[in-house]
PAGU-216229 format. One line per field, with one value per residue: residue number from 1; residue in one letter; x, y, z of N, C-alpha, C in turn. Coordinates in steps of 0.2 Angstrom, whole numbers. Each point is the difference from the previous one (the first is absolute). Layout:
REM residues N
pos	[NUM | ...]
code	[a | ...]
n_xx	[X | ...]
n_yy	[Y | ...]
n_zz	[Z | ...]
ca_xx	[X | ...]
ca_yy	[Y | ...]
ca_zz	[Z | ...]
c_xx	[X | ...]
c_yy	[Y | ...]
c_zz	[Z | ...]
***
This chain:
REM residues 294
pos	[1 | 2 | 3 | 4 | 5 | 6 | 7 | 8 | 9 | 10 | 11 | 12 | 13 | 14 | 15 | 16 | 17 | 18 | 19 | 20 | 21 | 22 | 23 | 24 | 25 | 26 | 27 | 28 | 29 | 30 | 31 | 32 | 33 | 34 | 35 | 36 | 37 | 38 | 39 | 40 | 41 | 42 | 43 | 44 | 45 | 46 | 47 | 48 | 49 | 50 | 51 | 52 | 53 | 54 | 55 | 56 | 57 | 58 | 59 | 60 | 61 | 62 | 63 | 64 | 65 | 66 | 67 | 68 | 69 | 70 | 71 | 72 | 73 | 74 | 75 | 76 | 77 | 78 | 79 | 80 | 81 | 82 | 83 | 84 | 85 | 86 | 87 | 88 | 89 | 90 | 91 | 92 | 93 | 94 | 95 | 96 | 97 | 98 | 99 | 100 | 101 | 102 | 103 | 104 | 105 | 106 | 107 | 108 | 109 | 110 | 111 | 112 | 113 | 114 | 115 | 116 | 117 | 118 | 119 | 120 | 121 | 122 | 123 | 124 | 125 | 126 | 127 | 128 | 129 | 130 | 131 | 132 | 133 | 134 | 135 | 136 | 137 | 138 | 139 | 140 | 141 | 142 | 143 | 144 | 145 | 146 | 147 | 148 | 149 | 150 | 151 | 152 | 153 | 154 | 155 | 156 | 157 | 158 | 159 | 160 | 161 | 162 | 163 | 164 | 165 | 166 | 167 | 168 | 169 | 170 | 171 | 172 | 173 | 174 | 175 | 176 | 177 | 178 | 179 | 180 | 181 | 182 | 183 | 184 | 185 | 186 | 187 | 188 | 189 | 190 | 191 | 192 | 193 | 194 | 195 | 196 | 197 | 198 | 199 | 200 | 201 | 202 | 203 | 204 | 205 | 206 | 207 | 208 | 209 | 210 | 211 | 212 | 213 | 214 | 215 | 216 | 217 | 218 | 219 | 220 | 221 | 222 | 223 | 224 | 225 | 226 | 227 | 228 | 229 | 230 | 231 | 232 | 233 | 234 | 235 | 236 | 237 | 238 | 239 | 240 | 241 | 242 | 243 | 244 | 245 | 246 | 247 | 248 | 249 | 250 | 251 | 252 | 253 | 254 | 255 | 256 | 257 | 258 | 259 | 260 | 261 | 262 | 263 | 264 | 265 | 266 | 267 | 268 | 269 | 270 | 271 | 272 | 273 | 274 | 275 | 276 | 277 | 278 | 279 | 280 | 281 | 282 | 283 | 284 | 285 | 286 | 287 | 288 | 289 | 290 | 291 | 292 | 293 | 294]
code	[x | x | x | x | x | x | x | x | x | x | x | x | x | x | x | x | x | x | x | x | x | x | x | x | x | x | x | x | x | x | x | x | x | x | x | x | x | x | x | x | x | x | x | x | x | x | x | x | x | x | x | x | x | x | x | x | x | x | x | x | x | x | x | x | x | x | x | x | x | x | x | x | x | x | x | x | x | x | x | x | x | x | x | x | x | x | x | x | x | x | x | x | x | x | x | x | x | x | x | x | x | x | x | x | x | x | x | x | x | x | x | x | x | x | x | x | x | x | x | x | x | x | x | x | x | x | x | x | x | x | x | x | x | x | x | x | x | x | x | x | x | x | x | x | x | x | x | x | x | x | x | x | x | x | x | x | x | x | x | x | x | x | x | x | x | x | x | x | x | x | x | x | x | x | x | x | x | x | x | x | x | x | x | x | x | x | x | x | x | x | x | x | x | x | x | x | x | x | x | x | x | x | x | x | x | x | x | x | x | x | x | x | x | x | x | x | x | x | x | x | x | x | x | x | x | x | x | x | x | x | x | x | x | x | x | x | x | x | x | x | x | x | x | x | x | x | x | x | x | x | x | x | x | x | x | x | x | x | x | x | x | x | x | x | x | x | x | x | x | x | x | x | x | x | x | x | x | x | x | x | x | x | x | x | x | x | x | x | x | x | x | x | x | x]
n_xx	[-10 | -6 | -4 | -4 | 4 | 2 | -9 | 1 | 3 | 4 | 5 | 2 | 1 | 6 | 2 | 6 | -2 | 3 | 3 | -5 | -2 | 3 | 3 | 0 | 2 | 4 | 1 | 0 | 3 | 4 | -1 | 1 | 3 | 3 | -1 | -5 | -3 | 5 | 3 | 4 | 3 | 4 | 1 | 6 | 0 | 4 | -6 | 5 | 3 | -1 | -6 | 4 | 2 | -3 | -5 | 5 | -3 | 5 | -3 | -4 | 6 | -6 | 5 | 2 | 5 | 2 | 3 | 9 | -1 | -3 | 1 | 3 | 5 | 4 | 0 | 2 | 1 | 3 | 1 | 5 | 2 | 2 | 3 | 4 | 0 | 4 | 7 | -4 | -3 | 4 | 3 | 3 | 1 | 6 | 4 | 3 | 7 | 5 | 0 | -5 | -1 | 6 | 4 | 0 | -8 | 4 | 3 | -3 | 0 | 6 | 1 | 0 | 5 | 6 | -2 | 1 | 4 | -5 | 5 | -1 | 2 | 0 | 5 | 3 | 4 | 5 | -1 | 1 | 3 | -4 | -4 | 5 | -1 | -2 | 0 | 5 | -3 | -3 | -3 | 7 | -3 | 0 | 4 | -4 | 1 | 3 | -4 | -3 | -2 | 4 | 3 | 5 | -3 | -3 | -10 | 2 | -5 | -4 | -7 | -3 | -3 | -1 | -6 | 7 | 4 | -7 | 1 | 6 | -5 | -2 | 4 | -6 | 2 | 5 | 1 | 4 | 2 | -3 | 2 | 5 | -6 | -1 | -5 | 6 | 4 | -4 | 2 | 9 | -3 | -2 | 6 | 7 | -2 | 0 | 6 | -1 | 1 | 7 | 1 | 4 | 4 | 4 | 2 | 1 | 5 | 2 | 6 | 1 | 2 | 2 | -2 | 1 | -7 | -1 | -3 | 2 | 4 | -2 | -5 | 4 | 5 | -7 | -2 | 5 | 1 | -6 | 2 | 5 | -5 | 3 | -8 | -1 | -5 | -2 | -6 | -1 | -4 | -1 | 3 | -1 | -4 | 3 | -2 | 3 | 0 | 6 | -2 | 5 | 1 | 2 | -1 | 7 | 2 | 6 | -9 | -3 | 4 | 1 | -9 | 5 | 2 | -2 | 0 | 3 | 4 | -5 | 3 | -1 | 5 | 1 | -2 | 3 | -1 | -2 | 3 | 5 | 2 | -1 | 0 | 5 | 4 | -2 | 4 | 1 | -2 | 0 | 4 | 2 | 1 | 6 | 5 | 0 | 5 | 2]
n_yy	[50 | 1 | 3 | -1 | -7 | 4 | 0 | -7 | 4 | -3 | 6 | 3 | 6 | 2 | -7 | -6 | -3 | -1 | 4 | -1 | -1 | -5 | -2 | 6 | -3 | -5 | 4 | 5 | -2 | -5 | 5 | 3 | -6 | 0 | 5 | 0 | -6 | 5 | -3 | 5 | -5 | 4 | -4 | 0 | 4 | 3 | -6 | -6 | 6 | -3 | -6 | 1 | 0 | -5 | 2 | 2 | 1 | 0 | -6 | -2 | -8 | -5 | 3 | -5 | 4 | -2 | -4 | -1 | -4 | 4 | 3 | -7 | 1 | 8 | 2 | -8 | 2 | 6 | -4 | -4 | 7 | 1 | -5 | 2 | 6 | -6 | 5 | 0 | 8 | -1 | 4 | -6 | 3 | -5 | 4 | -6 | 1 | -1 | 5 | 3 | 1 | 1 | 3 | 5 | 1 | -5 | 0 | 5 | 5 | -3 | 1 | 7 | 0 | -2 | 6 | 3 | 3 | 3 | 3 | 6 | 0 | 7 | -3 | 7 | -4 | 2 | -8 | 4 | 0 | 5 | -1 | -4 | 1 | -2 | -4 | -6 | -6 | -5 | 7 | 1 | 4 | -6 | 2 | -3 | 6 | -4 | 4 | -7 | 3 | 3 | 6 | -7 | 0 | 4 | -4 | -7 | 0 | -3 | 4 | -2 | -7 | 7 | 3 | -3 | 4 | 6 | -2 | -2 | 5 | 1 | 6 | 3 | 7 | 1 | 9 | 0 | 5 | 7 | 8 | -2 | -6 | 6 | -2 | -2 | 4 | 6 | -3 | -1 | 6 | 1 | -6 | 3 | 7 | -1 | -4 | -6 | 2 | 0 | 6 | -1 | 8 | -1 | 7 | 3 | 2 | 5 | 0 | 6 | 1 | -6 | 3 | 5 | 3 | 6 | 4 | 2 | -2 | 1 | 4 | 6 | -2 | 1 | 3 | 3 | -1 | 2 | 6 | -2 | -4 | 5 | 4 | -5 | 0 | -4 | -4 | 0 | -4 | -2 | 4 | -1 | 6 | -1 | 5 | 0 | 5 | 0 | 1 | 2 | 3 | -2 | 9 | 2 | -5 | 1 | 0 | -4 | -5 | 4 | 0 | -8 | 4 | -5 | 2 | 4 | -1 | -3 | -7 | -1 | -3 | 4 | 4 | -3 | -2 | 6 | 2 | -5 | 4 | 6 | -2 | -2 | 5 | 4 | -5 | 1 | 7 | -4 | -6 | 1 | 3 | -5 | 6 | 1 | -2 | 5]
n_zz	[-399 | 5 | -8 | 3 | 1 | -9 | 4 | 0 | 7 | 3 | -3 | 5 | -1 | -3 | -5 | 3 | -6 | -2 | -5 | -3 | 7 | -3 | 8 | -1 | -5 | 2 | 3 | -5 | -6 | 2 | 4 | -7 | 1 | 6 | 1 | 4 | -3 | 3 | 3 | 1 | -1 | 1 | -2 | 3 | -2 | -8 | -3 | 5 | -3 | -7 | 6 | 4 | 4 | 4 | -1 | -5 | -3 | -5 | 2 | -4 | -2 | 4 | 7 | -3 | 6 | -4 | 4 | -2 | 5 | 3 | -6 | -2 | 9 | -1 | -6 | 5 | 5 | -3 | -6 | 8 | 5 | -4 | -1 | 5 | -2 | -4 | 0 | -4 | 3 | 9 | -3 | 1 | 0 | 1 | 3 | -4 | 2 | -5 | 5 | 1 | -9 | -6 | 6 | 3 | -5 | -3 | 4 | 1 | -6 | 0 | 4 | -1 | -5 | 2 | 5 | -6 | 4 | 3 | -3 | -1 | -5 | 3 | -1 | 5 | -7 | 4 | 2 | 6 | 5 | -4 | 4 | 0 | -7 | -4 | 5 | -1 | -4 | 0 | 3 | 1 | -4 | -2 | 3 | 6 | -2 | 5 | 4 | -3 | -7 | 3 | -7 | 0 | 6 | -6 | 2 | 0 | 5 | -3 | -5 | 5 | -4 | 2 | -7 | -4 | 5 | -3 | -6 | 1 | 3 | -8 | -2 | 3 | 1 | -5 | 3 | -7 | 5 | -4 | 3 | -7 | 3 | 1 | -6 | -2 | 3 | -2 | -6 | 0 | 3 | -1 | -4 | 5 | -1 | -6 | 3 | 3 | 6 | -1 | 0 | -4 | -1 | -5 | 4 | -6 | 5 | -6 | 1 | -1 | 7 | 1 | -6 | 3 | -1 | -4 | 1 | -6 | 3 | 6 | -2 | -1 | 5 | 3 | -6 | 0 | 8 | -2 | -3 | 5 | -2 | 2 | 0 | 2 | -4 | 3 | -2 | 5 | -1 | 6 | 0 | -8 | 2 | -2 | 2 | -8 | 1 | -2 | -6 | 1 | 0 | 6 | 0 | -4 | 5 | -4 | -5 | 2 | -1 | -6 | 0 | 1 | 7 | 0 | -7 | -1 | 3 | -2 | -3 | -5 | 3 | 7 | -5 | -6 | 7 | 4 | -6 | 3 | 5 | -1 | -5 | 2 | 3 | -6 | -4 | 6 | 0 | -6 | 2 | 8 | -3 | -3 | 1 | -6 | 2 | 0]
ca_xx	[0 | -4 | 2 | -2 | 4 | 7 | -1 | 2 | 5 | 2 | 5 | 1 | 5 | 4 | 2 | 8 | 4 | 5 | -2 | 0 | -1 | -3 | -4 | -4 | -4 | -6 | -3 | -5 | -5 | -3 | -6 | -5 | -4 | -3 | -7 | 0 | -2 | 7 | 5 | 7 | 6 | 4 | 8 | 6 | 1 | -3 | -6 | -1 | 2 | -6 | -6 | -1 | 1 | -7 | -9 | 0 | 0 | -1 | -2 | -9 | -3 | 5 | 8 | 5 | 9 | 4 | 8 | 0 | -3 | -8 | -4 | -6 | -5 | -6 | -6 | -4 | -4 | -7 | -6 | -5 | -5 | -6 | -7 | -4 | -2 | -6 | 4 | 3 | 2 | 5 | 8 | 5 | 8 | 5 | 3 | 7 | 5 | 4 | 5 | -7 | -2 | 3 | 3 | -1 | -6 | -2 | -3 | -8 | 0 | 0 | -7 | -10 | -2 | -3 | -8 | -7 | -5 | -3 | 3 | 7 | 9 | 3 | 6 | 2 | 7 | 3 | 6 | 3 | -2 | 0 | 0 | 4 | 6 | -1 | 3 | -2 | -8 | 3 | -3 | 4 | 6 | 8 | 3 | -3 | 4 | -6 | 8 | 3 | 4 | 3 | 5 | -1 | -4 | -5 | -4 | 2 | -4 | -4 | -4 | -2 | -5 | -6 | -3 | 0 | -1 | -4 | -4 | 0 | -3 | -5 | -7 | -6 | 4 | 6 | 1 | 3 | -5 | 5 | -4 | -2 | -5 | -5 | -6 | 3 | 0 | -5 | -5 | -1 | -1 | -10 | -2 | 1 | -5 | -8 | 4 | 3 | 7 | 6 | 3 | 7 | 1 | 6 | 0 | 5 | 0 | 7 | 3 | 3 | 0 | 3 | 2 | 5 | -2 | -3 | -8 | -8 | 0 | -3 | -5 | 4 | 2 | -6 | -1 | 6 | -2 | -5 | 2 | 6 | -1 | 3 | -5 | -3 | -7 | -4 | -2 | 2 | -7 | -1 | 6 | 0 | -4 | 6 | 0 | 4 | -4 | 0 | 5 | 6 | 8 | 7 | 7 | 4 | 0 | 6 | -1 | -1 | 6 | 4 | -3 | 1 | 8 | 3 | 4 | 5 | 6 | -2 | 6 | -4 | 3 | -5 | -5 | -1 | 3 | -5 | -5 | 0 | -5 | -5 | -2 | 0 | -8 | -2 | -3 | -4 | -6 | -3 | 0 | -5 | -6 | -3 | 1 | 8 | 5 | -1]
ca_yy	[5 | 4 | 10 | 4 | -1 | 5 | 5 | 1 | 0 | -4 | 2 | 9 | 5 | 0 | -6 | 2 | -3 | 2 | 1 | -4 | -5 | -7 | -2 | 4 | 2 | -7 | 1 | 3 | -5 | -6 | 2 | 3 | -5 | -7 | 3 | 5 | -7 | -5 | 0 | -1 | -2 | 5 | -4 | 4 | 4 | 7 | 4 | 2 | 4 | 5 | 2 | 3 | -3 | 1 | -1 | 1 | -5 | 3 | -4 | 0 | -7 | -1 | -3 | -5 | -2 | -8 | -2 | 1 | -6 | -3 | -1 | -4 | -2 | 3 | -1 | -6 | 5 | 4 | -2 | -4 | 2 | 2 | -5 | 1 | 3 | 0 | 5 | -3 | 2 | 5 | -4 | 1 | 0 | 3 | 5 | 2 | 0 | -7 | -3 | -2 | -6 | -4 | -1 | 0 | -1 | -6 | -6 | 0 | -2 | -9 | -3 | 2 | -4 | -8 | -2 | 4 | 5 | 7 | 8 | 1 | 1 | 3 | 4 | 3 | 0 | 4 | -2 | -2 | 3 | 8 | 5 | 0 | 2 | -5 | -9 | -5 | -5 | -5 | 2 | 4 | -3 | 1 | 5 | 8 | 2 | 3 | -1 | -7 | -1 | 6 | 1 | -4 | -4 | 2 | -4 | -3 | -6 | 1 | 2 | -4 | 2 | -1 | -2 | -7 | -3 | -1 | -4 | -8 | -2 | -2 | 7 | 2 | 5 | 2 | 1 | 6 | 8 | 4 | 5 | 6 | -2 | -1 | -5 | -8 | 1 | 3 | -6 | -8 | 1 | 1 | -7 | -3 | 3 | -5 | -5 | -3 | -4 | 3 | 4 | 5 | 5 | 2 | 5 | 3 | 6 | 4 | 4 | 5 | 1 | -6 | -2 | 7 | 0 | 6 | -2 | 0 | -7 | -9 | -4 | -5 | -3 | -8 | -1 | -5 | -5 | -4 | -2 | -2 | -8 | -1 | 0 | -1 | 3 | -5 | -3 | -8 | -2 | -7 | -4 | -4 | 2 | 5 | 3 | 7 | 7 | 6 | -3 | 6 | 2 | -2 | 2 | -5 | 2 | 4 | 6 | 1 | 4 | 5 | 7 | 0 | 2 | -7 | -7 | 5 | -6 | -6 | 1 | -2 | -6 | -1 | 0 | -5 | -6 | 0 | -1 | -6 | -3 | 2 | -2 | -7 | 1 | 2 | -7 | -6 | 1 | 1 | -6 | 0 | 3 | -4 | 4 | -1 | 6 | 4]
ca_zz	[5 | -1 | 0 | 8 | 5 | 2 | 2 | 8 | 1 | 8 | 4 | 1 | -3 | 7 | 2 | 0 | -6 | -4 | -6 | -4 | 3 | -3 | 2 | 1 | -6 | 1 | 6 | -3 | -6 | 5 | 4 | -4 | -3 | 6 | 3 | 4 | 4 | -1 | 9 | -1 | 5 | 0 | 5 | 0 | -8 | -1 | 3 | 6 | 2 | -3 | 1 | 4 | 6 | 5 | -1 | -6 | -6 | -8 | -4 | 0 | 1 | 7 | -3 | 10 | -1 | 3 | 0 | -5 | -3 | 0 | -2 | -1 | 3 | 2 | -7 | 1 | 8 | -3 | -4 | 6 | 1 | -7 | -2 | 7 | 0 | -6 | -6 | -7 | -6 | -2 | -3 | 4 | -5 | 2 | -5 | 3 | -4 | -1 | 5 | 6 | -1 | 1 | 4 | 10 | 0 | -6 | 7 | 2 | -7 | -2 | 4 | 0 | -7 | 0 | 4 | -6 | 4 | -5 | -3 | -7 | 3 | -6 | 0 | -5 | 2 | -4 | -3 | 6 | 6 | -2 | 4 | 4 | -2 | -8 | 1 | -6 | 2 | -3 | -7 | -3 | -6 | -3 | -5 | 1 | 6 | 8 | 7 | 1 | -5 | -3 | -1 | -6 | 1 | -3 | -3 | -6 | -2 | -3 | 4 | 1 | -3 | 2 | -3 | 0 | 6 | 2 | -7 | 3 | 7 | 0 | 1 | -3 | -5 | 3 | -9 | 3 | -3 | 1 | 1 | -7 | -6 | 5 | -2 | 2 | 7 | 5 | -2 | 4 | 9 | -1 | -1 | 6 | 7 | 1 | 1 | 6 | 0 | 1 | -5 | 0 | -3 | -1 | -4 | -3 | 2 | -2 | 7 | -3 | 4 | 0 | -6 | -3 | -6 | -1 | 2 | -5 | -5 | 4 | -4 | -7 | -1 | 3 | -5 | -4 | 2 | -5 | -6 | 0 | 4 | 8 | 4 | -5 | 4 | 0 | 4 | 0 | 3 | 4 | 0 | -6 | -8 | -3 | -6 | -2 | 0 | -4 | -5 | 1 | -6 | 0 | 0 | 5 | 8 | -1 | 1 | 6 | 6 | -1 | 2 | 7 | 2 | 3 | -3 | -3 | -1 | -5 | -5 | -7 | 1 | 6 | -1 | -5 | 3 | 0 | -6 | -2 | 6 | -2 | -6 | 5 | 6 | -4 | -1 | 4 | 0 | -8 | -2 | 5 | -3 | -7 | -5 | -1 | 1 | -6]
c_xx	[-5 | 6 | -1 | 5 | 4 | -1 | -1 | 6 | 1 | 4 | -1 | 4 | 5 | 4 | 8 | 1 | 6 | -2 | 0 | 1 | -7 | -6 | -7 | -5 | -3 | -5 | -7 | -3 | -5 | -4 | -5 | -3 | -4 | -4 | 2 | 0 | 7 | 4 | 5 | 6 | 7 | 9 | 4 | 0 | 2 | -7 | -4 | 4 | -4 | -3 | 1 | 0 | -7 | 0 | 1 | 1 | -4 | -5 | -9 | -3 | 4 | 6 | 1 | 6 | 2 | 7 | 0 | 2 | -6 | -6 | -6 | -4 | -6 | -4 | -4 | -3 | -5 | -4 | -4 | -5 | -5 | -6 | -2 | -6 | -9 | 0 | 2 | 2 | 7 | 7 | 4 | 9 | 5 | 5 | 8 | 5 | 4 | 5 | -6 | -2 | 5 | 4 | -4 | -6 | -1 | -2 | -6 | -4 | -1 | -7 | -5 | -1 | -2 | -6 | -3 | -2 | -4 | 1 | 4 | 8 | 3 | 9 | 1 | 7 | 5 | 8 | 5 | -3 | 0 | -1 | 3 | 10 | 1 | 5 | -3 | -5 | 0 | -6 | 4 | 3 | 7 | 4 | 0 | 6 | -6 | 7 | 1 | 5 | 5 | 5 | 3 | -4 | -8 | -2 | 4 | -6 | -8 | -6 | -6 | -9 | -6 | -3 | -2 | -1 | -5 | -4 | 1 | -2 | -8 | -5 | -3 | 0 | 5 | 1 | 7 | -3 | 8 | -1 | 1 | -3 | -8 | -6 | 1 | -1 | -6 | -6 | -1 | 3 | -8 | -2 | 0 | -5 | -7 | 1 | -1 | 5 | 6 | 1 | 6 | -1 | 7 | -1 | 9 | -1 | 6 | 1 | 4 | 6 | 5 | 3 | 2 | -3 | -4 | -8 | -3 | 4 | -5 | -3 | 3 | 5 | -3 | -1 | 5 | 1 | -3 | 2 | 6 | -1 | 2 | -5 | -6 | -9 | -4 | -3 | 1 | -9 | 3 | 8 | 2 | -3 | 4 | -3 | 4 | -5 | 4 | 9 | 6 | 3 | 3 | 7 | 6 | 0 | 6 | -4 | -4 | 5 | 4 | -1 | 0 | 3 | -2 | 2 | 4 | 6 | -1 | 4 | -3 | -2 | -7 | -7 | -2 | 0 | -9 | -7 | -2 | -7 | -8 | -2 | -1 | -11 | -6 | -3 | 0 | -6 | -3 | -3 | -6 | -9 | -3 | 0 | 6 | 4 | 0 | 6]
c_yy	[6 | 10 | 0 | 1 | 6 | 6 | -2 | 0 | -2 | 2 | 6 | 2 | -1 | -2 | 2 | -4 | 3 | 3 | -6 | -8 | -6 | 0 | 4 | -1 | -7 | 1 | 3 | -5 | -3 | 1 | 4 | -8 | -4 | 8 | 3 | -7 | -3 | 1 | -2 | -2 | 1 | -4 | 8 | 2 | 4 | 4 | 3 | 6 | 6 | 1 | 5 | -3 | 1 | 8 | 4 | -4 | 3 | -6 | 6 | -5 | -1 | -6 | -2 | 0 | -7 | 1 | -3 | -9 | -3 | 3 | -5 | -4 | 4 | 2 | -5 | 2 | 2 | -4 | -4 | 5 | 4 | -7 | -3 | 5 | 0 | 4 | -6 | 4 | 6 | -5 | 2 | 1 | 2 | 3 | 1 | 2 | -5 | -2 | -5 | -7 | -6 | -2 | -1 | -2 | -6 | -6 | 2 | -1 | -5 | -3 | 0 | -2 | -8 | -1 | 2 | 6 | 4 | 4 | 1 | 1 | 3 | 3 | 4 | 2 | 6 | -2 | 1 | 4 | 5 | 3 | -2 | 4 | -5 | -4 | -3 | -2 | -5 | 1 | 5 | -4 | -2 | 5 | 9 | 3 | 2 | 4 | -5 | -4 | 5 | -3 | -7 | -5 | -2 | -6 | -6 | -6 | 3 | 1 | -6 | 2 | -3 | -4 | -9 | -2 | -2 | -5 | -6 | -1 | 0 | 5 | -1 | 3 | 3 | 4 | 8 | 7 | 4 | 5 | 2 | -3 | -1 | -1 | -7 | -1 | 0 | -7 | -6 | 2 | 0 | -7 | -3 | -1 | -6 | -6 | -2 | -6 | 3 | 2 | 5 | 2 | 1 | 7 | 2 | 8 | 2 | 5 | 5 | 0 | -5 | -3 | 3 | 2 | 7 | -3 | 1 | -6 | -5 | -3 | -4 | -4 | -7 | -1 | -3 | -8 | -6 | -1 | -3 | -5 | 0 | -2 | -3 | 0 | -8 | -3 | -10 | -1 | -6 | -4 | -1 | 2 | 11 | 5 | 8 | 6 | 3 | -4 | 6 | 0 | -3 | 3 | -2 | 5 | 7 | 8 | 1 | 2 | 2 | 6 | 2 | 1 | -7 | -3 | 5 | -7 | -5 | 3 | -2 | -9 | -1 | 1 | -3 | -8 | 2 | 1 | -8 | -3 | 2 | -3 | -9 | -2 | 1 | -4 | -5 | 2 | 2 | -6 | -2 | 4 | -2 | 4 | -4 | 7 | 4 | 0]
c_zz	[-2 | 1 | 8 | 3 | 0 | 3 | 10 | 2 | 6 | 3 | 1 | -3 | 7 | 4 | 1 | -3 | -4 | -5 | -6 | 2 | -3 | 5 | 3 | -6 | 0 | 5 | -1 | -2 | 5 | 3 | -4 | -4 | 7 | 2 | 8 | 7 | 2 | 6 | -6 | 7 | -2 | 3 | -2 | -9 | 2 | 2 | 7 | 0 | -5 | 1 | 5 | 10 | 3 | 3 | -6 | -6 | -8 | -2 | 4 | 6 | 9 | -4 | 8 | -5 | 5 | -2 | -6 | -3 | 0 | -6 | -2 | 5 | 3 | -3 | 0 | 5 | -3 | -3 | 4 | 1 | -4 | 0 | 9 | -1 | -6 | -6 | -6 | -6 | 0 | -3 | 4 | -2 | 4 | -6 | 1 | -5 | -1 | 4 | 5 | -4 | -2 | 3 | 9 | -2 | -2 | 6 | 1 | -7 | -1 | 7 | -1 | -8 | 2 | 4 | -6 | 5 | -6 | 1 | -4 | 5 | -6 | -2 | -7 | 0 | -2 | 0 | 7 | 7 | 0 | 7 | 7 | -2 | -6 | 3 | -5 | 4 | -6 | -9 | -3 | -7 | -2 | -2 | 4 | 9 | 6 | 4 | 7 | -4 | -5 | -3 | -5 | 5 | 0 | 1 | -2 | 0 | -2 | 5 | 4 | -3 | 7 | 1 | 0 | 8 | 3 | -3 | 6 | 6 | -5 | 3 | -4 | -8 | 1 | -7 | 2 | -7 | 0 | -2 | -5 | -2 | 7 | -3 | 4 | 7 | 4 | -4 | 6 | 6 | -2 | -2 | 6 | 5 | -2 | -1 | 7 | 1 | 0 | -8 | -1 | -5 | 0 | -4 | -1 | 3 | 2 | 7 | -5 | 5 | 1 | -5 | -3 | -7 | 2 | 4 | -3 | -7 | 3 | -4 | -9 | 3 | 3 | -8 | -3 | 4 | -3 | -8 | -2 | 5 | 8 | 4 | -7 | 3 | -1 | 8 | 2 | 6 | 1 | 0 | -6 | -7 | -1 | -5 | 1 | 1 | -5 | -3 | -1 | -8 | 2 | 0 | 5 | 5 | 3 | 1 | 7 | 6 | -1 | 6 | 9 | 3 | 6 | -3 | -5 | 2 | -2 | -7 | -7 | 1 | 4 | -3 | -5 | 5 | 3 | -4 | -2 | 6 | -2 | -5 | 3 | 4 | -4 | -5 | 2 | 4 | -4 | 1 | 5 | -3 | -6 | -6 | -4 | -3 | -9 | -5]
***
């Protein structure tokens, strides 16, 4: 990643994010690596409420709001009428949340992948349906309180990977980033952008706010994420060629959600049972990558 980039900016001053809001901070990187060349498509988020409601808008870049399952078709629209038009050079990205992508957004997603449409697809997760009031999503963690799952009916199935979901439709590139490691990030949104074909970005984007955590922790506890195997950082091309980004410590996962008030009732038991999952997940993607485990 070229020095220059830390010197462009794509958002205004002024936005209604939350304090120490992830996804406000992906939001930055990403557009300081894809440039000024970009339609952003906007399904139901948080960030449909960031940026601001029509004819205002905190991005620099033009933005279409779409309903909140159609990301992937409409990001197929636009990139139609961009090459009607003879436009190869603008990026087209839809930009959604884990409820838009995993969940209500994954039927259009899953389509416009299996066409190979041309655009990025970029999720940034923070784990449930934060701005409707932190409802679970099937990207909620094991383990984690929503107010669909309160009280001893916390989380008990695991978090759906993505990622893989997207590997076995044979994407082009599929890689996941995270906002305390923005080289990485703002790298493979700038690989993406000179890429065609379908591309996803899974971004790691801490909710302070949902997760019962201080706001000036967001960025250490996306860090700990990664060093405690939970959010691990790698690429997968063409469905089958794996590679790791960044090799962790490995610290145990206990200090990570200690630092949470949504997992405060998790018991030593609960969290030694999900120590076992992570470390699970974790060498099986060592092995998928042809590492051997340490």
């Amino acid at each position: 990643m070229q020095l220059d980039t830390m010197d462009r900016e794509y958002i205004h001053s002024g936005h209604v994010g939350c304090p120490g809001c992830g996804a406000a901070i992906a939001m930055r990187f990403v557009l300081k690596a894809l440039g000024e060349k970009t339609i952003m498509v906007m399904p139901a988020c948080c960030w449909s409420i960031i940026a601001g409601p029509y004819p205002q808008s905190a991005l620099k870049i033009p933005m279409l709001h779409a309903a909140f399952e159609t990301g992937g078709a409409v990001a197929s629209g636009v990139r139609a009428a961009l090459d009607v038009k003879g436009d190869a050079e603008t990026t087209v990205v839809a930009w959604a949340g884990d409820g838009g992508t995993f969940d209500i957004g994954f039927q259009a997603l899953s389509g416009a992948v299996e066409r190979n449409e041309n655009f990025l697809y970029v999720c940034y997760d923070n784990e449930a349906y934060m701005n409707t009031g932190v409802q679970r999503s099937s990207s909620t963690p094991y383990g984690a309180w929503t107010t669909t799952t309160p009280g001893r009916q916390w989380k008990r199935l695991r978090k759906k990977n993505i990622v893989e979901a997207l590997v076995a439709h044979r994407i082009h590139y599929a890689a996941t980033a995270n906002i305390a490691y923005p080289e990485d990030l703002m790298g493979k949104a700038a690989r993406a952008r000179t890429m065609t074909g379908s591309r996803f970005l899974h971004i790691f984007a801490s909710c302070p706010t949902g997760w019962r955590l201080p706001s000036e922790m967001s960025v250490k506890i996306a860090r700990m994420a990664v060093q405690t195997n939970i959010f691990p950082l790698y690429e997968v091309e063409d469905g089958v060629r794996y590679t790791i980004n960044f090799m962790p410590k490995g610290y145990l996962v206990n200090e990570y959600f200690r630092l949470q008030g949504r997992f405060k009732h998790l018991t030593d038991e609960d969290l030694a049972e999900i120590q076992e999952m992570v470390d699970e997940d974790w060498n099986l993607l060592l092995r998928k990558a042809g590492v051997a485990p340490a």
